[in-house]
PDB file of N, CA, C and O in Angstrom, chain B, residues numbered from 101:
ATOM      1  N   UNK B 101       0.354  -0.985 -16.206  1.00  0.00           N
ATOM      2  CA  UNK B 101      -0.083   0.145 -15.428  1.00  0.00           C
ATOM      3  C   UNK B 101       0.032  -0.206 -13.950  1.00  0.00           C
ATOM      4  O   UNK B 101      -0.745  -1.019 -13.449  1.00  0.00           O
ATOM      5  N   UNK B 102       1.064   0.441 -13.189  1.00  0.00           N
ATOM      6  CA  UNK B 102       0.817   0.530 -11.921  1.00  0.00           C
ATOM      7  C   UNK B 102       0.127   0.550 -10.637  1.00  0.00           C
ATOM      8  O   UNK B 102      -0.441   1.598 -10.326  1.00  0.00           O
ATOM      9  N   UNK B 103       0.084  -0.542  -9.765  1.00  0.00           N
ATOM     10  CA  UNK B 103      -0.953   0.387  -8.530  1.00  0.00           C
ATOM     11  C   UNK B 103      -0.253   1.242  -7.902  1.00  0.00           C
ATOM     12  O   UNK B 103       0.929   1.465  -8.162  1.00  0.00           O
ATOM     13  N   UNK B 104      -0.967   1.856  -6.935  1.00  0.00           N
ATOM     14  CA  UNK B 104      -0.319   2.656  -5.814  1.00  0.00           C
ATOM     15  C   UNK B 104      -1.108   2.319  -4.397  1.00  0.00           C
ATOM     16  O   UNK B 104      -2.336   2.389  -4.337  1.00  0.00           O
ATOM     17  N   UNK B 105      -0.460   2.025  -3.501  1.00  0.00           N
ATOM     18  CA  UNK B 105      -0.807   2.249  -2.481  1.00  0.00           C
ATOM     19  C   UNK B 105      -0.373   3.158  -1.486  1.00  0.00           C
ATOM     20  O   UNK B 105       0.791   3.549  -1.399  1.00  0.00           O
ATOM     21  N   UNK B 106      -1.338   3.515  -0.699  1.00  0.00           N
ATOM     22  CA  UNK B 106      -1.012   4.828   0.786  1.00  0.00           C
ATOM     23  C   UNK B 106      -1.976   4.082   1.855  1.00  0.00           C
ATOM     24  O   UNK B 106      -3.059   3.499   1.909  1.00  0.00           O
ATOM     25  N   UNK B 107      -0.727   4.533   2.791  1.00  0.00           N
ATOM     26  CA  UNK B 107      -1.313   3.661   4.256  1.00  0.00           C
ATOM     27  C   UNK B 107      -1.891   5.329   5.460  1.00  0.00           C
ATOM     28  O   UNK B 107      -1.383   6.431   5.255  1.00  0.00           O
ATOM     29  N   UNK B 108      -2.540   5.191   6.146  1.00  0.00           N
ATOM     30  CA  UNK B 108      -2.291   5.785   6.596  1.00  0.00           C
ATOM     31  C   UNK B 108      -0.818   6.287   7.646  1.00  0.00           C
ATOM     32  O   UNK B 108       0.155   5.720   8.143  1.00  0.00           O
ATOM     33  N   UNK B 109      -1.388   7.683   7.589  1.00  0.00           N
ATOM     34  CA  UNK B 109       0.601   8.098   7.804  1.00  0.00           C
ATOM     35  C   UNK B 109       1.974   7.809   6.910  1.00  0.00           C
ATOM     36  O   UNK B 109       3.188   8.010   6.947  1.00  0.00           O
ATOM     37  N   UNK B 110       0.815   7.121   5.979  1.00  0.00           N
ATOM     38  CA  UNK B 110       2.148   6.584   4.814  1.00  0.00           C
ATOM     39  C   UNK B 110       2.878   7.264   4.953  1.00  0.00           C
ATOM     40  O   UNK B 110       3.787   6.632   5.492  1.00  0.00           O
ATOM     41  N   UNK B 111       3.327   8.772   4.770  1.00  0.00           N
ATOM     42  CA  UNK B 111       4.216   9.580   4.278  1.00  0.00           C
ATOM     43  C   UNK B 111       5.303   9.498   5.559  1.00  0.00           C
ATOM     44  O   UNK B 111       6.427   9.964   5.373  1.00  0.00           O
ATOM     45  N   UNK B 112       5.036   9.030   6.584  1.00  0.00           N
ATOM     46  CA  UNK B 112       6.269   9.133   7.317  1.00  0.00           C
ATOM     47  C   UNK B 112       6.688   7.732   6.957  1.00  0.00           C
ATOM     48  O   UNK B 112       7.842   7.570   7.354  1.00  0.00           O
ATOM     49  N   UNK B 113       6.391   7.052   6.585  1.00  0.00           N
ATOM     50  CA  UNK B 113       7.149   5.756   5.883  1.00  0.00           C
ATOM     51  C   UNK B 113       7.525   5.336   4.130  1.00  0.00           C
ATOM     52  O   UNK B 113       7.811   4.244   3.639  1.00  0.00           O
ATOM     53  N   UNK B 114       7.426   6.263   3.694  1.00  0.00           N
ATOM     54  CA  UNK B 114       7.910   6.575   2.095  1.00  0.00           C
ATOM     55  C   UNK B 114       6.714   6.062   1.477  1.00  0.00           C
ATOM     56  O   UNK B 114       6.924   5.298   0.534  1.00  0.00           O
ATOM     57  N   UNK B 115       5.236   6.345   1.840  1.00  0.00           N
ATOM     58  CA  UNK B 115       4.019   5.890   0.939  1.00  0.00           C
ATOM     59  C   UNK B 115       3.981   6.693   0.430  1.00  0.00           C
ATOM     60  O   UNK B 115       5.092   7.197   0.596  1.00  0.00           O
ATOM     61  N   UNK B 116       3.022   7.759  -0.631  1.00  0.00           N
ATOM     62  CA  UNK B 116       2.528   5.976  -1.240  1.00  0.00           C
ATOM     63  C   UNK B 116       3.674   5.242  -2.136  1.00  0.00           C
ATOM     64  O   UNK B 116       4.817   5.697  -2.175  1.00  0.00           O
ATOM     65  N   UNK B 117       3.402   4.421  -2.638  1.00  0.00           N
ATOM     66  CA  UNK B 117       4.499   3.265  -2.849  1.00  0.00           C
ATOM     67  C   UNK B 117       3.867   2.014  -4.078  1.00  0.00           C
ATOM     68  O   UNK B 117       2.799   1.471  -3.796  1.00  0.00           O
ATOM     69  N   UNK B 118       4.486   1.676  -5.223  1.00  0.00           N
ATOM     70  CA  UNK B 118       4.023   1.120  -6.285  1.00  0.00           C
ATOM     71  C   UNK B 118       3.918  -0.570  -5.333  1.00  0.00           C
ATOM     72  O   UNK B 118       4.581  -1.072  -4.426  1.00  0.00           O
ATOM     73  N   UNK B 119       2.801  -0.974  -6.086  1.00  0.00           N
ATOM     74  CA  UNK B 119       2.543  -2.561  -5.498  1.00  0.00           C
ATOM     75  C   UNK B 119       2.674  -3.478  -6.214  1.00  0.00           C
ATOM     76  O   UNK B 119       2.268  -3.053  -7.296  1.00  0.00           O
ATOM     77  N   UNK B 120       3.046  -4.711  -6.372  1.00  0.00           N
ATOM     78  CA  UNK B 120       3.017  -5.923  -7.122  1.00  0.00           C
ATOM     79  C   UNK B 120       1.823  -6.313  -7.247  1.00  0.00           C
ATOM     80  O   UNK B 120       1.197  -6.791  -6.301  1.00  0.00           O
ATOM     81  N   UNK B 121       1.275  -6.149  -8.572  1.00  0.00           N
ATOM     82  CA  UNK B 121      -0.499  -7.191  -8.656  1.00  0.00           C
ATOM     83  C   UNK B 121      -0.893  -7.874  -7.722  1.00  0.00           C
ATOM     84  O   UNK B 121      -1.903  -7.562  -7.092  1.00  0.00           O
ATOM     85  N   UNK B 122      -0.196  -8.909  -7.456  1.00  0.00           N
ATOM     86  CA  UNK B 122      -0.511  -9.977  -6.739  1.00  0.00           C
ATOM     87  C   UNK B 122      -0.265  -9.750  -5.534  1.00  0.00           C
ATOM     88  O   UNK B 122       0.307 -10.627  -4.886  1.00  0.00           O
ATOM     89  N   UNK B 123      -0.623  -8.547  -4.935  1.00  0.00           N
ATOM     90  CA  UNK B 123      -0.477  -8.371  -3.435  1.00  0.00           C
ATOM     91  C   UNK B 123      -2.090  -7.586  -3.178  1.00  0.00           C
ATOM     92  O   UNK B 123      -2.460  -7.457  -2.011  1.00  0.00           O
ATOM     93  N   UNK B 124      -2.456  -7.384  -3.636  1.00  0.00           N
ATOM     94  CA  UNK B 124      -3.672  -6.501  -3.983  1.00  0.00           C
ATOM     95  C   UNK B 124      -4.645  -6.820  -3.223  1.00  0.00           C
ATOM     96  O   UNK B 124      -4.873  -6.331  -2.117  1.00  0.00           O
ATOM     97  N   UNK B 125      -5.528  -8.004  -4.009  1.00  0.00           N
ATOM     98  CA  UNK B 125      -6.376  -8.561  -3.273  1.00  0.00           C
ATOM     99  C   UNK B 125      -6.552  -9.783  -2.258  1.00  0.00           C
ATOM    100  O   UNK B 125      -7.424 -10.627  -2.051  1.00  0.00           O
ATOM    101  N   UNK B 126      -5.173  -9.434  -1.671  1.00  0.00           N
ATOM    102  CA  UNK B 126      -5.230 -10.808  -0.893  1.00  0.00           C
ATOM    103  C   UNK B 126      -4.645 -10.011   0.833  1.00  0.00           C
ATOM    104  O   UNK B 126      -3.519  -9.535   0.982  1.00  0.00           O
ATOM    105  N   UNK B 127      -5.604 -10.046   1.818  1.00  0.00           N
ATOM    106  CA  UNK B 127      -5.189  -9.127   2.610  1.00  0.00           C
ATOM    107  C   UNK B 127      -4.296  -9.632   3.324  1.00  0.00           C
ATOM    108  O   UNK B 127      -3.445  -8.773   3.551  1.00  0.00           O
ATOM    109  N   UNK B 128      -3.976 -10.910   3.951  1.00  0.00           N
ATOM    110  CA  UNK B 128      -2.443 -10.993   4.411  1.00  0.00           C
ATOM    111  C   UNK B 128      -1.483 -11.156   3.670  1.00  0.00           C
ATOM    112  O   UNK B 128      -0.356 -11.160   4.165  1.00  0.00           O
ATOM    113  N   UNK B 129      -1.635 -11.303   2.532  1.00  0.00           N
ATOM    114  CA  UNK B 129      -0.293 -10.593   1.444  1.00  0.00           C
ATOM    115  C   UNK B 129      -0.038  -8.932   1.636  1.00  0.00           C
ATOM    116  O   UNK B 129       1.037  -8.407   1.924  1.00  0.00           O
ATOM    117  N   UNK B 130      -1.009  -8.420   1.455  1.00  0.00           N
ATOM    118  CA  UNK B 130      -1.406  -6.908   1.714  1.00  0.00           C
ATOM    119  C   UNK B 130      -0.523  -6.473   2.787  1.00  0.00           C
ATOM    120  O   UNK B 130       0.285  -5.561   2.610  1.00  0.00           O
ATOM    121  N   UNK B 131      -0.625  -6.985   3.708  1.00  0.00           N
ATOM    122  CA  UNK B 131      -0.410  -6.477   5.510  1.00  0.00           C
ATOM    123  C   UNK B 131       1.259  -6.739   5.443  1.00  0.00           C
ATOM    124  O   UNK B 131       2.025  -5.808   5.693  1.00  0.00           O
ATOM    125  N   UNK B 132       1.796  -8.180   5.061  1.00  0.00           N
ATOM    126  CA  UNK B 132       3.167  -8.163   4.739  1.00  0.00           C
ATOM    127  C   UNK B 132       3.694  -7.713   4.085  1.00  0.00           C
ATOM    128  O   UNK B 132       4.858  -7.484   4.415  1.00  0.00           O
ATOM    129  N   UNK B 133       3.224  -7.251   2.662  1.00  0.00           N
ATOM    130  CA  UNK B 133       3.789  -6.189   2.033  1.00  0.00           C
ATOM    131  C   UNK B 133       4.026  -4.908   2.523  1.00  0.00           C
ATOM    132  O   UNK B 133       5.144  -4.396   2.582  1.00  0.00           O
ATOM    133  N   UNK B 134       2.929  -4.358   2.893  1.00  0.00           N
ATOM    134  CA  UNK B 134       3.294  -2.948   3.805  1.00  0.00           C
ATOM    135  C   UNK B 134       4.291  -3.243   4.875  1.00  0.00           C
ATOM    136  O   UNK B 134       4.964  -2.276   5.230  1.00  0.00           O
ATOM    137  N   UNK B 135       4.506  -4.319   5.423  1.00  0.00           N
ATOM    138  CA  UNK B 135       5.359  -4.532   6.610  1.00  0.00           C
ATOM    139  C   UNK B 135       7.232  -4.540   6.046  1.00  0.00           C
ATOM    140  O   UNK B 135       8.319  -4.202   6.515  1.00  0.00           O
ATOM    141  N   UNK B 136       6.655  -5.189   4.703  1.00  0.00           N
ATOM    142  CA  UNK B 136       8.492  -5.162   4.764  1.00  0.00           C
ATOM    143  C   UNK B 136       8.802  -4.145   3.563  1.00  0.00           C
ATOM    144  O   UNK B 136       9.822  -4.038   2.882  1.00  0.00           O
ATOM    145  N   UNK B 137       7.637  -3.457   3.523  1.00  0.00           N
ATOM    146  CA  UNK B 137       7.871  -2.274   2.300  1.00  0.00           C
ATOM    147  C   UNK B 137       8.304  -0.342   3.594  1.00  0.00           C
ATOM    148  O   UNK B 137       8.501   0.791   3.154  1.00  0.00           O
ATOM    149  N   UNK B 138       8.290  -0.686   4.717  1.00  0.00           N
ATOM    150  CA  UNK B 138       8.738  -0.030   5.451  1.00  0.00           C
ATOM    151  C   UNK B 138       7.459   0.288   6.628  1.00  0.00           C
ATOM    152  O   UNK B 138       7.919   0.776   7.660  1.00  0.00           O
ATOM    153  N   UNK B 139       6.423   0.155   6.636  1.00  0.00           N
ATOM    154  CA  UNK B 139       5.634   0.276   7.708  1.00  0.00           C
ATOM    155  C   UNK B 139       5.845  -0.757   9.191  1.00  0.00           C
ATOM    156  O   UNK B 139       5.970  -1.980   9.132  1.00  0.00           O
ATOM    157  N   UNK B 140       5.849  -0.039  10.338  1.00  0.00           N
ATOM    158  CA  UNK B 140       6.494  -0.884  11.093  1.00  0.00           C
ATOM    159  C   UNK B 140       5.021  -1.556  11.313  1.00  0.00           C
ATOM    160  O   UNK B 140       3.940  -1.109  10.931  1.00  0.00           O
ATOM    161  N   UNK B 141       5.357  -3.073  12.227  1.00  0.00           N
ATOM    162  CA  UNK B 141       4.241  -3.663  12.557  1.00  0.00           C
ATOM    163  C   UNK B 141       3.493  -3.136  13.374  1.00  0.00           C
ATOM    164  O   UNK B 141       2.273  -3.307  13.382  1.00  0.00           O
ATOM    165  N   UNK B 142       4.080  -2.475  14.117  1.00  0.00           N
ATOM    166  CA  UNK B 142       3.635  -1.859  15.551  1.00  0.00           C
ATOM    167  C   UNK B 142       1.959  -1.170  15.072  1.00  0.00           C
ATOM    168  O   UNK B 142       0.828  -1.442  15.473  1.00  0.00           O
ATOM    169  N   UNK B 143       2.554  -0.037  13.888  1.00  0.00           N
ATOM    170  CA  UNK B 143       1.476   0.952  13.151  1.00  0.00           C
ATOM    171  C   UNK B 143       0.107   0.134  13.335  1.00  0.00           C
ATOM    172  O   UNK B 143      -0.997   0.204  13.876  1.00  0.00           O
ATOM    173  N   UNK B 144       1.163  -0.950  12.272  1.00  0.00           N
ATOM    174  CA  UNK B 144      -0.396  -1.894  11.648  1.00  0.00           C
ATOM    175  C   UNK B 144      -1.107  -2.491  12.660  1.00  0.00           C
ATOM    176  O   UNK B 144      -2.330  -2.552  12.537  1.00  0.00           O
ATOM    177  N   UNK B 145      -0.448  -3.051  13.871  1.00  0.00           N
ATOM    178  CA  UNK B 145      -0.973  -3.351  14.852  1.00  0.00           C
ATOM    179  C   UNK B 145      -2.000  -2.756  15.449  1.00  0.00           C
ATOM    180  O   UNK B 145      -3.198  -3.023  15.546  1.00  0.00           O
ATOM    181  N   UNK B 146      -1.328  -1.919  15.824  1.00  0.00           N
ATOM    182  CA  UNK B 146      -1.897  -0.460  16.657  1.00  0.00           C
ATOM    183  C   UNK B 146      -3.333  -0.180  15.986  1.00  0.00           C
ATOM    184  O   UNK B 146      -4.263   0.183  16.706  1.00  0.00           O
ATOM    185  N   UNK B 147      -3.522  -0.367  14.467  1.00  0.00           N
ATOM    186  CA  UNK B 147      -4.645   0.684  13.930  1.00  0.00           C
ATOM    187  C   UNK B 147      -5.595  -0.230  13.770  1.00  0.00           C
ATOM    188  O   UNK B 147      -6.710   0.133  13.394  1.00  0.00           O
ATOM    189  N   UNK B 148      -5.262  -1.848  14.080  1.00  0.00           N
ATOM    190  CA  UNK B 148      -6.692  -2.921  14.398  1.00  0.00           C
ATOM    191  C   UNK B 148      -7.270  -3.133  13.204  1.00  0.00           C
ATOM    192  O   UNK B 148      -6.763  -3.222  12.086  1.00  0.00           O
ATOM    193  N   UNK B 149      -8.336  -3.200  13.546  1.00  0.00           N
ATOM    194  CA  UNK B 149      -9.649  -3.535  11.960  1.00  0.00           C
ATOM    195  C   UNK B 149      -9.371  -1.734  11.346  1.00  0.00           C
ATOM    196  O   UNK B 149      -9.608  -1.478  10.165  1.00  0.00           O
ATOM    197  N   UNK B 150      -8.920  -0.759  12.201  1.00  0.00           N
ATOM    198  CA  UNK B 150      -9.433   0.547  11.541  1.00  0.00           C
ATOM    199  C   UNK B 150      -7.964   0.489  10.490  1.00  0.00           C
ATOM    200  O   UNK B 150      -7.930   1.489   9.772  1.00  0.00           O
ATOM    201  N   UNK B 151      -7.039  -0.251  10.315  1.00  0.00           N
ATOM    202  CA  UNK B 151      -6.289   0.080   9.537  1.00  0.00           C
ATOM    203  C   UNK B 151      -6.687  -0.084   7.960  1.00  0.00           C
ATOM    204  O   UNK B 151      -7.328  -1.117   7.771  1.00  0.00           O
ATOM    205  N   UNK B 152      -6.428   0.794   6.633  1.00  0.00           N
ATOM    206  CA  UNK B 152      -6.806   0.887   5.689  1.00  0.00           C
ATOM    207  C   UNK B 152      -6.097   1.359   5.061  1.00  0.00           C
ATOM    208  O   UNK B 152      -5.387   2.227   5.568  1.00  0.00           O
ATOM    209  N   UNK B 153      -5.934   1.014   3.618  1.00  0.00           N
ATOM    210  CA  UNK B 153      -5.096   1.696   3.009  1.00  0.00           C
ATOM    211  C   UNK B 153      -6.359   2.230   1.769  1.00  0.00           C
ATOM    212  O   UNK B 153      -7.580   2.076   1.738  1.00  0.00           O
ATOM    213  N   UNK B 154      -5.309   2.959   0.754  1.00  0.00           N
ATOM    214  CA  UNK B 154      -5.669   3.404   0.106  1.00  0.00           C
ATOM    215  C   UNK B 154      -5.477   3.341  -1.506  1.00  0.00           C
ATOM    216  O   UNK B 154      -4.597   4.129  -1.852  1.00  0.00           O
ATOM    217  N   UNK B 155      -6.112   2.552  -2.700  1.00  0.00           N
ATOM    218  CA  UNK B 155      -5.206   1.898  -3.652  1.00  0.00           C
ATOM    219  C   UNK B 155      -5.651   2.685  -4.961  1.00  0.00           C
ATOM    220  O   UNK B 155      -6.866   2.870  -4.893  1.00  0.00           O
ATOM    221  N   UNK B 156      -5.136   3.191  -6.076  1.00  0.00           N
ATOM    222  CA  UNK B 156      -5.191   3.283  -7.366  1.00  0.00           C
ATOM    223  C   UNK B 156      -4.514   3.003  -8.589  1.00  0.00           C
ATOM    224  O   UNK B 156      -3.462   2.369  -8.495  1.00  0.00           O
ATOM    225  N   UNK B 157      -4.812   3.264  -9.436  1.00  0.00           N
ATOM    226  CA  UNK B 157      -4.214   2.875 -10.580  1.00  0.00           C
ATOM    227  C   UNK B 157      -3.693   3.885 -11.806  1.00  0.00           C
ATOM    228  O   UNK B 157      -4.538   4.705 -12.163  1.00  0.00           O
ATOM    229  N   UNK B 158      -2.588   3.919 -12.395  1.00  0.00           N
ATOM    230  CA  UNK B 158      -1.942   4.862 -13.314  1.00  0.00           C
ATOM    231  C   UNK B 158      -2.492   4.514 -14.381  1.00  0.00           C
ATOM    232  O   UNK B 158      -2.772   3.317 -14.445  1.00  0.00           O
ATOM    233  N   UNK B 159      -2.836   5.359 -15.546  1.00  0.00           N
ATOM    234  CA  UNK B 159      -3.472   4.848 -16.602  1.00  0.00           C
ATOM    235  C   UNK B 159      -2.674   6.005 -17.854  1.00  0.00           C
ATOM    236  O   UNK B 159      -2.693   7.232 -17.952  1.00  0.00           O
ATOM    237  N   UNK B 160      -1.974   4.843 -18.731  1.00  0.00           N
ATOM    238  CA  UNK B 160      -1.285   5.223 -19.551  1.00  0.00           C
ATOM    239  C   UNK B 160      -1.760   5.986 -20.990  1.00  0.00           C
ATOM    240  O   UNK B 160      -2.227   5.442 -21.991  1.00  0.00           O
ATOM    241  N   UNK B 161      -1.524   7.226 -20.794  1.00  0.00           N
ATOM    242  CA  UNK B 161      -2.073   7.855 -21.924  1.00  0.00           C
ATOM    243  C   UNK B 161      -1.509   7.967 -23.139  1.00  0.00           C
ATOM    244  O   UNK B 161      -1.709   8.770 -24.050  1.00  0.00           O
ATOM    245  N   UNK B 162      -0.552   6.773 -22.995  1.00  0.00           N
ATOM    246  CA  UNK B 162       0.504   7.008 -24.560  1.00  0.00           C
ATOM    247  C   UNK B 162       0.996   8.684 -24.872  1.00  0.00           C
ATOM    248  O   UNK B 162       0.985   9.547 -23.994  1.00  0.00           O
ATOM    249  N   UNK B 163       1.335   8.878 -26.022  1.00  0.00           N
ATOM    250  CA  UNK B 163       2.150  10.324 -26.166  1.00  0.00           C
ATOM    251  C   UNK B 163       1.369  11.192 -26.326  1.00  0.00           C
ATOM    252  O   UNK B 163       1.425  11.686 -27.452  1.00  0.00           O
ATOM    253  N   UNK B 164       0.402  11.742 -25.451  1.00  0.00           N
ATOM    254  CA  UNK B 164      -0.373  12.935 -25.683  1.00  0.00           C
ATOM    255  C   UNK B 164       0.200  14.167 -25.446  1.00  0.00           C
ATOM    256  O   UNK B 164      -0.448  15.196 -25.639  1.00  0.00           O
TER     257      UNK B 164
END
């Protein structure tokens, strides 16, 4: 089952956007992922401690 993440403004940078597990809870994994998943640094820069994303999870309902 998938995560998803959305950054803010994601959508002008193709968010939200599926994540690798292991980027999840680790926040400078986090920050480089969004960086080379198309968010420029500048954004992330720019938005300080207020930057945040936004994360969930797909949950497979088999063939209903």
């Amino acid at each position: 089952m998938p995560y998803y993440i959305d950054i803010p403004l994601g959508w002008k940078y193709g968010f939200p956007k599926v994540i690798p597990y292991d980027n999840i809870f680790i926040p400078e994994g986090l920050f480089e992922w969004v960086a080379n998943n198309g968010c420029p640094q500048e954004h992330i820069d720019n938005m300080g401690k207020s930057f945040y994303v936004r994360l969930w999870k797909t949950i497979d309902k088999g063939d209903t």
